[in-house]
PDBQT receptor file of N, H, CA, C and O in Angstrom, charges set to zero:
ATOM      1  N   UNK A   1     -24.561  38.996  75.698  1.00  0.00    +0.000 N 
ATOM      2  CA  UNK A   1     -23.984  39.761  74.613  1.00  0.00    +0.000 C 
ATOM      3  C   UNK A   1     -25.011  39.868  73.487  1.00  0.00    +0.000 C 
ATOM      4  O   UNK A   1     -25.692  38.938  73.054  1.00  0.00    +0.000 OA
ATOM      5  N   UNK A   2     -25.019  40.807  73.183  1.00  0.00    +0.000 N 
ATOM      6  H   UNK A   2     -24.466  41.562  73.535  1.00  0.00    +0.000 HD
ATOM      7  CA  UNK A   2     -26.173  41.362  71.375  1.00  0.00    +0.000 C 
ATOM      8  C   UNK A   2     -25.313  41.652  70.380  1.00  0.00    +0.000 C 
ATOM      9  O   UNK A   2     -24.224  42.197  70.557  1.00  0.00    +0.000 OA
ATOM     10  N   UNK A   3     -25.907  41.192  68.971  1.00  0.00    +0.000 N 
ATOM     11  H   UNK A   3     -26.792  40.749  68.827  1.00  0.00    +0.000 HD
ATOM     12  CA  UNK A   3     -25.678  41.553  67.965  1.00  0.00    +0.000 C 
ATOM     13  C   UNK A   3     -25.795  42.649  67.491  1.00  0.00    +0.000 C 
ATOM     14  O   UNK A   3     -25.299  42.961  66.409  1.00  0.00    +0.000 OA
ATOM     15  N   UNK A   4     -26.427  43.367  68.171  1.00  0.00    +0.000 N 
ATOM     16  H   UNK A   4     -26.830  43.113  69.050  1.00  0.00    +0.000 HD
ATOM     17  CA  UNK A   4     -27.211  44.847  67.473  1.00  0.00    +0.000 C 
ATOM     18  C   UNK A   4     -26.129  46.202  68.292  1.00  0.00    +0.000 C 
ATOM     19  O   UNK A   4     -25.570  46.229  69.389  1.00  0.00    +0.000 OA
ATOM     20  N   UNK A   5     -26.195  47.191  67.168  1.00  0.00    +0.000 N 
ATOM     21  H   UNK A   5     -26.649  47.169  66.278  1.00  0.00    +0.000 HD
ATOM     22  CA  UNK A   5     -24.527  47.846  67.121  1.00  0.00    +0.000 C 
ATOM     23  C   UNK A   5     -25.321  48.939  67.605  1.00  0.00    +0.000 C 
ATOM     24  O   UNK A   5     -26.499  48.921  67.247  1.00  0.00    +0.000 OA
ATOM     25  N   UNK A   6     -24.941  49.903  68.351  1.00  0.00    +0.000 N 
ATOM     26  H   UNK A   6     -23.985  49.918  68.642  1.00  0.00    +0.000 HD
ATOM     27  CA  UNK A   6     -25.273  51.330  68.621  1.00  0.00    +0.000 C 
ATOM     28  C   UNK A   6     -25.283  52.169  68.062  1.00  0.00    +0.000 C 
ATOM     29  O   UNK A   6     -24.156  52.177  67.566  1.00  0.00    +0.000 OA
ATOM     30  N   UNK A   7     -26.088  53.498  67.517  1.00  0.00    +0.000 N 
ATOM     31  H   UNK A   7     -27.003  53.492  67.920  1.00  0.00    +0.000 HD
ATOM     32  CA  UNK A   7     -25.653  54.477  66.653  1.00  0.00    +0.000 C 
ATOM     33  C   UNK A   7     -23.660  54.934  66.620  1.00  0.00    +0.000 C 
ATOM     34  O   UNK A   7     -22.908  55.105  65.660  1.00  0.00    +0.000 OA
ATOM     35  N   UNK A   8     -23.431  54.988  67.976  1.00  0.00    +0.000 N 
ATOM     36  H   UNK A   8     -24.042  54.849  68.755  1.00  0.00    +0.000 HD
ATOM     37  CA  UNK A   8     -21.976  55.310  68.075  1.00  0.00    +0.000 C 
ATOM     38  C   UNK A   8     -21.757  54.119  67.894  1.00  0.00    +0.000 C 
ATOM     39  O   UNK A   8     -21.030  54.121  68.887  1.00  0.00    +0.000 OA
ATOM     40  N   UNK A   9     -21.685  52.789  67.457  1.00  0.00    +0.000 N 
ATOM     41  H   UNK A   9     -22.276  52.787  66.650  1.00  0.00    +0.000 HD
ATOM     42  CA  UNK A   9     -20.955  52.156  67.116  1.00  0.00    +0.000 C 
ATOM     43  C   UNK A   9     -20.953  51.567  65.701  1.00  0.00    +0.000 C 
ATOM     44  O   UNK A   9     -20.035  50.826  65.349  1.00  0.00    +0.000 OA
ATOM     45  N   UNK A  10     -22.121  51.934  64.761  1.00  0.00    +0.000 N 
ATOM     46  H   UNK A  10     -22.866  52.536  65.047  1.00  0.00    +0.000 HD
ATOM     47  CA  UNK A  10     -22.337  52.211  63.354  1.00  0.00    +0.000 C 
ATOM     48  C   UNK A  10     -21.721  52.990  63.236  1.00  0.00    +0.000 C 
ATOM     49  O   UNK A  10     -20.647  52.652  62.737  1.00  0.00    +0.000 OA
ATOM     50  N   UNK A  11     -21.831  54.243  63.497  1.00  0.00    +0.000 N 
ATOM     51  H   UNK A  11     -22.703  54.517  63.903  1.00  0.00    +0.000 HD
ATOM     52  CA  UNK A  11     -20.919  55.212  63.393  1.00  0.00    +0.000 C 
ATOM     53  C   UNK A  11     -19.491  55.148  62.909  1.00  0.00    +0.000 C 
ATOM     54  O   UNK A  11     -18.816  55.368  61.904  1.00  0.00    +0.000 OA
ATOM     55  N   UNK A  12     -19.397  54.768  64.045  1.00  0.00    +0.000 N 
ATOM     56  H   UNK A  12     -19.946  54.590  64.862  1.00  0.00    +0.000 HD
ATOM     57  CA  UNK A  12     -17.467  54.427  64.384  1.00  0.00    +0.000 C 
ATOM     58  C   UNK A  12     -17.211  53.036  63.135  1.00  0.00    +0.000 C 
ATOM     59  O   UNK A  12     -16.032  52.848  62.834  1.00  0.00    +0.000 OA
ATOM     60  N   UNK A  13     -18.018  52.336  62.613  1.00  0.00    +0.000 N 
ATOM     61  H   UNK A  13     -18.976  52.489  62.857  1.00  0.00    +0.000 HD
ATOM     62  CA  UNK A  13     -17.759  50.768  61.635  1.00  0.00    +0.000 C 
ATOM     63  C   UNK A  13     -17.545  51.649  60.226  1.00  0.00    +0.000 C 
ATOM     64  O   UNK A  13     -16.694  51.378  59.379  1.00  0.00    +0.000 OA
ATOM     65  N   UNK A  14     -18.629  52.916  60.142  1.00  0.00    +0.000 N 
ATOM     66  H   UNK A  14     -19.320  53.136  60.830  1.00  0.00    +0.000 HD
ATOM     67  CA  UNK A  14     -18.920  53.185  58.860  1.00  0.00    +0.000 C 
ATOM     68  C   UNK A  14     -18.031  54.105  58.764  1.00  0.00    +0.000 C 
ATOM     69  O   UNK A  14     -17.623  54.203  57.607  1.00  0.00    +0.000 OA
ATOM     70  N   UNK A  15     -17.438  55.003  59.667  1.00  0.00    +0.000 N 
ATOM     71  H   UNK A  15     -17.770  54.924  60.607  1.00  0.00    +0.000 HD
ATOM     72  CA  UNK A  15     -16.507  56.195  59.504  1.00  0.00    +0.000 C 
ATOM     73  C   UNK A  15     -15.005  55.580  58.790  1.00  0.00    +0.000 C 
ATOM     74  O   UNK A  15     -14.273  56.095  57.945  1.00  0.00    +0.000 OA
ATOM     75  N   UNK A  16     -14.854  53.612  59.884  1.00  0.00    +0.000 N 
ATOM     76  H   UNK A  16     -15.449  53.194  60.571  1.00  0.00    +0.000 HD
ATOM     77  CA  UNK A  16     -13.279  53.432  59.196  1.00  0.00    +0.000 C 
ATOM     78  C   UNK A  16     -13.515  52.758  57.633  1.00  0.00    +0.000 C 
ATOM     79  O   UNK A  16     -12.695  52.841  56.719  1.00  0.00    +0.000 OA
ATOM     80  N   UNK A  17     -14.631  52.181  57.575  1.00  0.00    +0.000 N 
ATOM     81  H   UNK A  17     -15.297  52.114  58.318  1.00  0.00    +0.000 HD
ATOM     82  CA  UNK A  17     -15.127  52.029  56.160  1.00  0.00    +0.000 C 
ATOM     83  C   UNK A  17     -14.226  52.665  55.198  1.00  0.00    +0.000 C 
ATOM     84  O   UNK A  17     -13.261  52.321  54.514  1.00  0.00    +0.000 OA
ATOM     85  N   UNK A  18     -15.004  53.867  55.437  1.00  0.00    +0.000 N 
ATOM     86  H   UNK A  18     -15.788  54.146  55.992  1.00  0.00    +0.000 HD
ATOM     87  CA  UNK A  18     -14.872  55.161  54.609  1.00  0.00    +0.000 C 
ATOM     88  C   UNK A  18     -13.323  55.805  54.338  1.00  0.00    +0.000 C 
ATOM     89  O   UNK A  18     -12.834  56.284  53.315  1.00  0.00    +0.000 OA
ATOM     90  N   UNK A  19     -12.653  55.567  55.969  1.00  0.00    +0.000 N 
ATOM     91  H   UNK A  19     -13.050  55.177  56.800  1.00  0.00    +0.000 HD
ATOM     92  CA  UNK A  19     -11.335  55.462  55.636  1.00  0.00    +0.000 C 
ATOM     93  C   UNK A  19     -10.666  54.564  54.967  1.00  0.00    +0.000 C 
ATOM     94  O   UNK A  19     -10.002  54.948  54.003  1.00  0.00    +0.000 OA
ATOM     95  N   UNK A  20     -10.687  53.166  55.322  1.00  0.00    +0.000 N 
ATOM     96  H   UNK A  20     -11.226  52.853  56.105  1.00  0.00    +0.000 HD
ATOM     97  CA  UNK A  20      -9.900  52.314  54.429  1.00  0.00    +0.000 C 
ATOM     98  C   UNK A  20     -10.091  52.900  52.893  1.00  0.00    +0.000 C 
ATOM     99  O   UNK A  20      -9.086  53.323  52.322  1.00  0.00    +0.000 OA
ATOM    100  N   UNK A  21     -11.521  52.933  52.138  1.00  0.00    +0.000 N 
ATOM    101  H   UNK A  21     -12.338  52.589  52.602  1.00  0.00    +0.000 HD
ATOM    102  CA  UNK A  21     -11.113  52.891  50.637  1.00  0.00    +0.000 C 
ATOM    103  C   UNK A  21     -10.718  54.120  50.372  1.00  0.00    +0.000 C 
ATOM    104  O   UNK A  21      -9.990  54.194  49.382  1.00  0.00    +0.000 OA
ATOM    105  N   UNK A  22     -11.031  55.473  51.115  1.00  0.00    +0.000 N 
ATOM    106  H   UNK A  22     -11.622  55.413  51.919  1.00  0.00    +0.000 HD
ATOM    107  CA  UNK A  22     -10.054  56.570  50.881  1.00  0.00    +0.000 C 
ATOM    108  C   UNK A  22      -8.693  56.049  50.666  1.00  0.00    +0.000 C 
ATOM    109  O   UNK A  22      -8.199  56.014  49.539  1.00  0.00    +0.000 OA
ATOM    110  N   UNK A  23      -8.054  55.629  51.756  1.00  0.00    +0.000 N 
ATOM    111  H   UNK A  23      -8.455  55.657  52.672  1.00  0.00    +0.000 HD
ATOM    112  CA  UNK A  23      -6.499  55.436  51.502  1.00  0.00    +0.000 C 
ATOM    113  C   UNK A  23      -6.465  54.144  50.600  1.00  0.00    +0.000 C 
ATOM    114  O   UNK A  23      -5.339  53.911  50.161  1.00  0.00    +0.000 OA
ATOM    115  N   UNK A  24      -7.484  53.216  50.208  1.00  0.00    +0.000 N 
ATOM    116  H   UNK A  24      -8.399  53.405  50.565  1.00  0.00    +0.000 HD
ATOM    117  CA  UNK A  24      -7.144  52.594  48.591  1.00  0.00    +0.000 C 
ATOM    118  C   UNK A  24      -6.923  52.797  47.306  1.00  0.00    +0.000 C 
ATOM    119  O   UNK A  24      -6.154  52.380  46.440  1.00  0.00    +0.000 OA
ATOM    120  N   UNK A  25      -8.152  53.847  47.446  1.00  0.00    +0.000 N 
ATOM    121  H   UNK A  25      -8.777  54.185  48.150  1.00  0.00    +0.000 HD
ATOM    122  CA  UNK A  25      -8.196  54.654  46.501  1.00  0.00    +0.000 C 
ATOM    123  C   UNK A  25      -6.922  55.982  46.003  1.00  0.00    +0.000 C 
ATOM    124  O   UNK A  25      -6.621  56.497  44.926  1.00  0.00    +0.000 OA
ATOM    125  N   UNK A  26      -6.490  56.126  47.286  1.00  0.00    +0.000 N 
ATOM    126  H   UNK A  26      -6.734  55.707  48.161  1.00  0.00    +0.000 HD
ATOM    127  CA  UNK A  26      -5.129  56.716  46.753  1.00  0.00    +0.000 C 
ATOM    128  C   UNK A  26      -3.859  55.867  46.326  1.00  0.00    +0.000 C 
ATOM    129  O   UNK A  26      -3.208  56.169  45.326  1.00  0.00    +0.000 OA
ATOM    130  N   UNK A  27      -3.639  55.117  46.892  1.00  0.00    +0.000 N 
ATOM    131  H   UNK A  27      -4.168  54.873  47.704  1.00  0.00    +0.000 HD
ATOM    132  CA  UNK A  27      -2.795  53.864  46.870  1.00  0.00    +0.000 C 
ATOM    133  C   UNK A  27      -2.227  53.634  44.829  1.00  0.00    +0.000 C 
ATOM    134  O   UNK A  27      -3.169  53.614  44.037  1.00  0.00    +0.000 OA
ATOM    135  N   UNK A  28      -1.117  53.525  44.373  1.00  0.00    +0.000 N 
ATOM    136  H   UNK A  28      -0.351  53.542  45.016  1.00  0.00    +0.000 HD
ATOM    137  CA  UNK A  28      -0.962  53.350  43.286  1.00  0.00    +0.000 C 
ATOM    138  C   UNK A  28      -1.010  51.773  42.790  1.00  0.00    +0.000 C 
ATOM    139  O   UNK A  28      -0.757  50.911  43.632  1.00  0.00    +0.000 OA
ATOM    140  N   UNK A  29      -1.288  51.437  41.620  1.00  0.00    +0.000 N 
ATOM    141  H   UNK A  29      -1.493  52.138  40.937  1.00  0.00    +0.000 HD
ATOM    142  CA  UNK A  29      -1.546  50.193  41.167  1.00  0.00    +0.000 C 
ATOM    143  C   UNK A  29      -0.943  49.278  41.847  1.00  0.00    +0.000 C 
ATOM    144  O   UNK A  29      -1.449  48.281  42.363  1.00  0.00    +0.000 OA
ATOM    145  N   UNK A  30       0.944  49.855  41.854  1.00  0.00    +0.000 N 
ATOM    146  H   UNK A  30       1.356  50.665  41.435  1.00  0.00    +0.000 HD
ATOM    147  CA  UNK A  30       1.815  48.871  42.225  1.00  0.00    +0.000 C 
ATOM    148  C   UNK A  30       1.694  48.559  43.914  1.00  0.00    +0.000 C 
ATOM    149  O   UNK A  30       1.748  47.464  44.473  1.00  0.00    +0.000 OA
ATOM    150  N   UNK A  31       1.478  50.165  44.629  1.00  0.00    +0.000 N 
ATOM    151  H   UNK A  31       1.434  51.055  44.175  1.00  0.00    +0.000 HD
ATOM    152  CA  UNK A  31       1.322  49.551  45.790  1.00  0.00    +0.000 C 
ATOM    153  C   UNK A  31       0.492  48.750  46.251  1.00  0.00    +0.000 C 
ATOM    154  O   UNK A  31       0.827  47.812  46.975  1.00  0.00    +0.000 OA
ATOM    155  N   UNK A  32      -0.482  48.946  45.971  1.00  0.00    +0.000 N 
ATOM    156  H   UNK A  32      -0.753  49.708  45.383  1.00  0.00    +0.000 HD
ATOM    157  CA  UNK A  32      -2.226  47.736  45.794  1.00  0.00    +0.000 C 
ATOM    158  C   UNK A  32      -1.677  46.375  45.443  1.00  0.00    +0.000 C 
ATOM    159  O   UNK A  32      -1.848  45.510  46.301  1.00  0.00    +0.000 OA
ATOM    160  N   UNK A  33      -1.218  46.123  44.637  1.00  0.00    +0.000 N 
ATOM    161  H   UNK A  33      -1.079  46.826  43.939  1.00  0.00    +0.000 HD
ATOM    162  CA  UNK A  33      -0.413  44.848  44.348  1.00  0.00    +0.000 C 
ATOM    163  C   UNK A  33       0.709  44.659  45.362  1.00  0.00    +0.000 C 
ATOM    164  O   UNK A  33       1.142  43.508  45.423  1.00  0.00    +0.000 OA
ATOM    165  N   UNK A  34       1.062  45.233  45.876  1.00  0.00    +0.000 N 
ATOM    166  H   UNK A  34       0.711  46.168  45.826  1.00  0.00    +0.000 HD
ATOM    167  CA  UNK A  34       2.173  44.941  47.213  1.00  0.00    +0.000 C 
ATOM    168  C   UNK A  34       1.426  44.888  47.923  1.00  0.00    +0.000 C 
ATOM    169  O   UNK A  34       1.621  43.695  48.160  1.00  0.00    +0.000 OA
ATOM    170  N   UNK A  35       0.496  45.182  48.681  1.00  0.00    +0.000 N 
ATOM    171  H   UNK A  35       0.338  46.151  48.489  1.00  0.00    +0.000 HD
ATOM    172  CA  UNK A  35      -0.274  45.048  49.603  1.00  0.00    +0.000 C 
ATOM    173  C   UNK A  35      -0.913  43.425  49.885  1.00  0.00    +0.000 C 
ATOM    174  O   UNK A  35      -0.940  42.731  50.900  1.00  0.00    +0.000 OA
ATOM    175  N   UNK A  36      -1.376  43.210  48.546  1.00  0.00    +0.000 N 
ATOM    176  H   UNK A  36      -1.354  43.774  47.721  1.00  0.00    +0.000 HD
ATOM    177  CA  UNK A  36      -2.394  42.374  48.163  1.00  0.00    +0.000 C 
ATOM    178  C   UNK A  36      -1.549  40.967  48.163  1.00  0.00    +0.000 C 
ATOM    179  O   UNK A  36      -1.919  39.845  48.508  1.00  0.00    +0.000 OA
ATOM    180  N   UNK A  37      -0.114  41.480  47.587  1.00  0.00    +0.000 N 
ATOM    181  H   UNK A  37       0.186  42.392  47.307  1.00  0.00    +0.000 HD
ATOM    182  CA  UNK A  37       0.681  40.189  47.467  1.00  0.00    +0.000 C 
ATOM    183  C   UNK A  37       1.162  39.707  49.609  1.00  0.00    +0.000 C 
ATOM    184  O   UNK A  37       1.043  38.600  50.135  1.00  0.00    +0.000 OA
ATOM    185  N   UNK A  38       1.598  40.848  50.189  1.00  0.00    +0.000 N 
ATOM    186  H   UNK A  38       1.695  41.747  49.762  1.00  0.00    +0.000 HD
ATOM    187  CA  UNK A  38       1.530  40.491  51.291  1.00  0.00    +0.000 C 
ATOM    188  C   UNK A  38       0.617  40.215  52.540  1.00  0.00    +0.000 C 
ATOM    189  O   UNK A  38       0.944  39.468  53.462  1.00  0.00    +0.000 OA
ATOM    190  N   UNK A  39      -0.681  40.974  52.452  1.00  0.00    +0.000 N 
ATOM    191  H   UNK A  39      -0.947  41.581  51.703  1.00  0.00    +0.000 HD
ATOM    192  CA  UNK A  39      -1.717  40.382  52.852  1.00  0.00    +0.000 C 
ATOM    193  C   UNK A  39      -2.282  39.504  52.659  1.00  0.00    +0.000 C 
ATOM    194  O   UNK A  39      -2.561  38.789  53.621  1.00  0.00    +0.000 OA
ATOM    195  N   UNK A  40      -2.749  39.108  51.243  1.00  0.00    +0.000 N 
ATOM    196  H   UNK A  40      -2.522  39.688  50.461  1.00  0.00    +0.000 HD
ATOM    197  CA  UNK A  40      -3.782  38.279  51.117  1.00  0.00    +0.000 C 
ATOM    198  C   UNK A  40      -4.819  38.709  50.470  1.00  0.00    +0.000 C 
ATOM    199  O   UNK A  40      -4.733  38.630  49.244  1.00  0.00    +0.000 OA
ATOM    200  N   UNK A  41      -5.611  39.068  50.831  1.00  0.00    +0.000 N 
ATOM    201  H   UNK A  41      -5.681  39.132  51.826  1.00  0.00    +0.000 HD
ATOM    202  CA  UNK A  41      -6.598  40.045  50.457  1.00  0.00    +0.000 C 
ATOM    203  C   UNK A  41      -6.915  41.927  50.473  1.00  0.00    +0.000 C 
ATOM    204  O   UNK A  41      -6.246  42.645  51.216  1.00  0.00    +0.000 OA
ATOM    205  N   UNK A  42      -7.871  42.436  49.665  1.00  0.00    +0.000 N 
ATOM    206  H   UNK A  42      -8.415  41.852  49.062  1.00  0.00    +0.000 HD
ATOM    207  CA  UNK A  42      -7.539  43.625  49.638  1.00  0.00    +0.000 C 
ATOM    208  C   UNK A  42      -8.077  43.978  51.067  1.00  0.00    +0.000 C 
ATOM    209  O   UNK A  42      -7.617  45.035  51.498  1.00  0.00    +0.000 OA
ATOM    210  N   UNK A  43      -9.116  43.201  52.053  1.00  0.00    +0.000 N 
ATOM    211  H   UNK A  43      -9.489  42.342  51.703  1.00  0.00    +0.000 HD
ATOM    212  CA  UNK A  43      -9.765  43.497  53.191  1.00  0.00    +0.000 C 
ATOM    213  C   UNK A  43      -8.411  43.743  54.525  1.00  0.00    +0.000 C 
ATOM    214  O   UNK A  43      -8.039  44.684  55.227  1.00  0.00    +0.000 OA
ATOM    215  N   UNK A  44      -7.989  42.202  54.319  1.00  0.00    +0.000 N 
ATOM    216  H   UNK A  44      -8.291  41.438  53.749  1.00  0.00    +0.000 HD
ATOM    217  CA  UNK A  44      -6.398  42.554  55.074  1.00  0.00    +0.000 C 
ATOM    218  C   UNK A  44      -6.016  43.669  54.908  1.00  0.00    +0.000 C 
ATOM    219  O   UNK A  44      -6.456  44.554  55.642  1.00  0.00    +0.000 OA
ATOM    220  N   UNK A  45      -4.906  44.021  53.706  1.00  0.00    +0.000 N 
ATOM    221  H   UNK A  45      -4.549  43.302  53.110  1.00  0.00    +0.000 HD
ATOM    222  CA  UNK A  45      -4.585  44.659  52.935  1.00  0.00    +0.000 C 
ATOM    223  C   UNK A  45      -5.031  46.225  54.032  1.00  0.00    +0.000 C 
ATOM    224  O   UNK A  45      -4.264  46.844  54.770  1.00  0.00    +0.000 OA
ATOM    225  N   UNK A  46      -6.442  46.480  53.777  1.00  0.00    +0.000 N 
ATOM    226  H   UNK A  46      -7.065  45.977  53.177  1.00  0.00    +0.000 HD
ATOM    227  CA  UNK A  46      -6.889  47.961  54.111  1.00  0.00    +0.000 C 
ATOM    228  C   UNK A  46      -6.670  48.068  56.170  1.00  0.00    +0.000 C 
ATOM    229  O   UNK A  46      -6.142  48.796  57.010  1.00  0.00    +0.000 OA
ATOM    230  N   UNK A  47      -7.552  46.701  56.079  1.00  0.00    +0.000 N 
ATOM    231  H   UNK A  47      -7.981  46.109  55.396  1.00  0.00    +0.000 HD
ATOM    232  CA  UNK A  47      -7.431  46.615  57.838  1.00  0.00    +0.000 C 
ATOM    233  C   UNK A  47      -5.683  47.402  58.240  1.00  0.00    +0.000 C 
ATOM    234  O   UNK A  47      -5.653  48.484  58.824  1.00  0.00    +0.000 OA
ATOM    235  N   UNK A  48      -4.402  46.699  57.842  1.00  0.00    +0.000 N 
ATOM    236  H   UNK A  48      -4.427  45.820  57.367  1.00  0.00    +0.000 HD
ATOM    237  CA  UNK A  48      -3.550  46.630  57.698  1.00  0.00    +0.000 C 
ATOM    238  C   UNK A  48      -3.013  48.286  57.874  1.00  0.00    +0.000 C 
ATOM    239  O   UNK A  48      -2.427  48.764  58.845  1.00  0.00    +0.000 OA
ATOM    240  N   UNK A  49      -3.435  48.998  56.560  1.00  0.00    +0.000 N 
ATOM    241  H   UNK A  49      -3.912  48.611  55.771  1.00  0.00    +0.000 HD
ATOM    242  CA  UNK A  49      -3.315  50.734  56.751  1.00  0.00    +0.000 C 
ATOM    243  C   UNK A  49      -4.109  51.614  57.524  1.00  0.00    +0.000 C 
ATOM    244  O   UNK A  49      -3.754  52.766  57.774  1.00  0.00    +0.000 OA
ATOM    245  N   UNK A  50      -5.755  50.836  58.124  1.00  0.00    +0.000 N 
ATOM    246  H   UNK A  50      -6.043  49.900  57.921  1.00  0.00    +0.000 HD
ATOM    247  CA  UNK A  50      -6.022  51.760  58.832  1.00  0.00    +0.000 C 
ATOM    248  C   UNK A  50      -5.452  51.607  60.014  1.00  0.00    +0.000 C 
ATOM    249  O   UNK A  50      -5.238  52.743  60.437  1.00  0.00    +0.000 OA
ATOM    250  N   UNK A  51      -5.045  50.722  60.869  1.00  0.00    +0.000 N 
ATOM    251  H   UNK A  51      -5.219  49.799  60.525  1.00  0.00    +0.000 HD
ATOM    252  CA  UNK A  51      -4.688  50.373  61.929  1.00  0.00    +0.000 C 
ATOM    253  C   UNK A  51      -3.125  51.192  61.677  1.00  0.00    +0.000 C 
ATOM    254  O   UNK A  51      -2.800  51.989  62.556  1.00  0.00    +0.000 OA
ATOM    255  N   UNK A  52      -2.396  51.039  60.766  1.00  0.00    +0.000 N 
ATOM    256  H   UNK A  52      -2.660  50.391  60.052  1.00  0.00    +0.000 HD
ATOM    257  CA  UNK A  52      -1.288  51.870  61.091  1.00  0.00    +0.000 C 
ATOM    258  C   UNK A  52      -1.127  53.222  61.254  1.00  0.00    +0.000 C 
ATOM    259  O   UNK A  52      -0.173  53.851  61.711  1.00  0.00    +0.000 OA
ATOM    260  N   UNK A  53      -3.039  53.883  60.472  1.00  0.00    +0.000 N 
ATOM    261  H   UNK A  53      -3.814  53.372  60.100  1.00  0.00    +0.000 HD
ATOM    262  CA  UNK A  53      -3.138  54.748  60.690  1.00  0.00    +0.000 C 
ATOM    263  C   UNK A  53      -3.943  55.243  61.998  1.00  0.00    +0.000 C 
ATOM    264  O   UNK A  53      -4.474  56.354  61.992  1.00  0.00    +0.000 OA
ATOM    265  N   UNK A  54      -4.000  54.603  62.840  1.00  0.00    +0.000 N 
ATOM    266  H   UNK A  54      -3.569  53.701  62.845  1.00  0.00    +0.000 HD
ATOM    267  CA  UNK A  54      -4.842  54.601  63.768  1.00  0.00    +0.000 C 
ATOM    268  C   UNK A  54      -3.354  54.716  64.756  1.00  0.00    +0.000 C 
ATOM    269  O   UNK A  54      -3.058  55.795  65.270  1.00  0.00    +0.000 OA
ATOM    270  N   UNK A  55      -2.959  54.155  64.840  1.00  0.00    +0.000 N 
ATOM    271  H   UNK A  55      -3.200  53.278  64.422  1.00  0.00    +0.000 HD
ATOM    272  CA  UNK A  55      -1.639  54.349  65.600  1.00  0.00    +0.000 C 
ATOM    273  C   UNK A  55      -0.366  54.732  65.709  1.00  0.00    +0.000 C 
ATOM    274  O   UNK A  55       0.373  54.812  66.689  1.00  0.00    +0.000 OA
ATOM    275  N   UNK A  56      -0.144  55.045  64.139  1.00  0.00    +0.000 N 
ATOM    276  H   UNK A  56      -0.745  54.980  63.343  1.00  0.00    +0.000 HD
ATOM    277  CA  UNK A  56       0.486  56.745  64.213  1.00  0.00    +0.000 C 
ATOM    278  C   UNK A  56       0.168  57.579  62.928  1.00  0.00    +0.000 C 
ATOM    279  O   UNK A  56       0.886  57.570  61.928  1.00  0.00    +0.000 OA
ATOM    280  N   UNK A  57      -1.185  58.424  63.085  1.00  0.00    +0.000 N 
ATOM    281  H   UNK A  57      -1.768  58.432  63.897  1.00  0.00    +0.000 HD
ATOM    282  CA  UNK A  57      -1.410  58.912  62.174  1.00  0.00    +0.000 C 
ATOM    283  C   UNK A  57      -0.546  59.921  60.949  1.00  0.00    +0.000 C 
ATOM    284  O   UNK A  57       0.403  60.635  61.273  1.00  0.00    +0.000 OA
ATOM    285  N   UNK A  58      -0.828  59.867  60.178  1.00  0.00    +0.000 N 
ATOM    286  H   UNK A  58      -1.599  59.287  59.915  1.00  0.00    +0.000 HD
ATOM    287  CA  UNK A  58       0.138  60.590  59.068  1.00  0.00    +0.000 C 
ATOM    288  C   UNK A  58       0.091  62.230  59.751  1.00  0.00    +0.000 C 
ATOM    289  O   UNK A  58      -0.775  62.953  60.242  1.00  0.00    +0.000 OA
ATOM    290  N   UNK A  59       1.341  62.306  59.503  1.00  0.00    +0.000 N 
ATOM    291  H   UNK A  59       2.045  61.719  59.104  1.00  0.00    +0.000 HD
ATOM    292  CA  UNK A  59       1.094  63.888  59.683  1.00  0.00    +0.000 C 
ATOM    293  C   UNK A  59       0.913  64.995  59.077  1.00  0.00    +0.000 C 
ATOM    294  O   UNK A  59       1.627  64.752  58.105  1.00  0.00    +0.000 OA
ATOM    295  N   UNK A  60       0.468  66.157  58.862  1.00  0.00    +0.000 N 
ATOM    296  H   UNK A  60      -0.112  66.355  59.652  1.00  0.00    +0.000 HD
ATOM    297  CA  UNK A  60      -0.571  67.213  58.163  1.00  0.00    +0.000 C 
ATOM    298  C   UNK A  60       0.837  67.275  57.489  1.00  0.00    +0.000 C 
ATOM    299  O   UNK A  60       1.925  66.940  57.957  1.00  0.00    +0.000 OA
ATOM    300  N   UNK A  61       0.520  67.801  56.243  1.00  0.00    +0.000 N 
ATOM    301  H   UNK A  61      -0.364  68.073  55.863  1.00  0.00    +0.000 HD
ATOM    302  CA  UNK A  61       1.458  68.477  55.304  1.00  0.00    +0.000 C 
ATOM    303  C   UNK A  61       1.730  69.671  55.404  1.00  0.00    +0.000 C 
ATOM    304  O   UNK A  61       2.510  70.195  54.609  1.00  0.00    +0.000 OA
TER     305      UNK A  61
């Protein structure tokens, strides 16, 4: 096994990156504080929404 990540798999680390603090960044004070109070941390916290968004994504408006 290697440590060293593949372009497609930088890729794919930096793309959900980018998602989690999108959807933090929308997130309102209070929900951030609900999050934070039931996770733990804000890292939980994001893991937490992308994965729900990963498995049933929001749907288009």
């Amino acid at each position: 096994m290697t440590d060293d990540f593949s372009e497609a798999q930088a890729s794919v680390l930096i793309g959900t990156a980018e998602k989690m603090i999108e959807i933090w960044n929308r997130l309102s004070p209070e929900k951030q504080a609900t999050l934070l109070a039931r996770f733990g941390s804000e890292e939980n916290a994001l893991a937490a929404l992308v994965t729900t968004q990963l498995v049933a994504p929001a749907k288009p408006d």
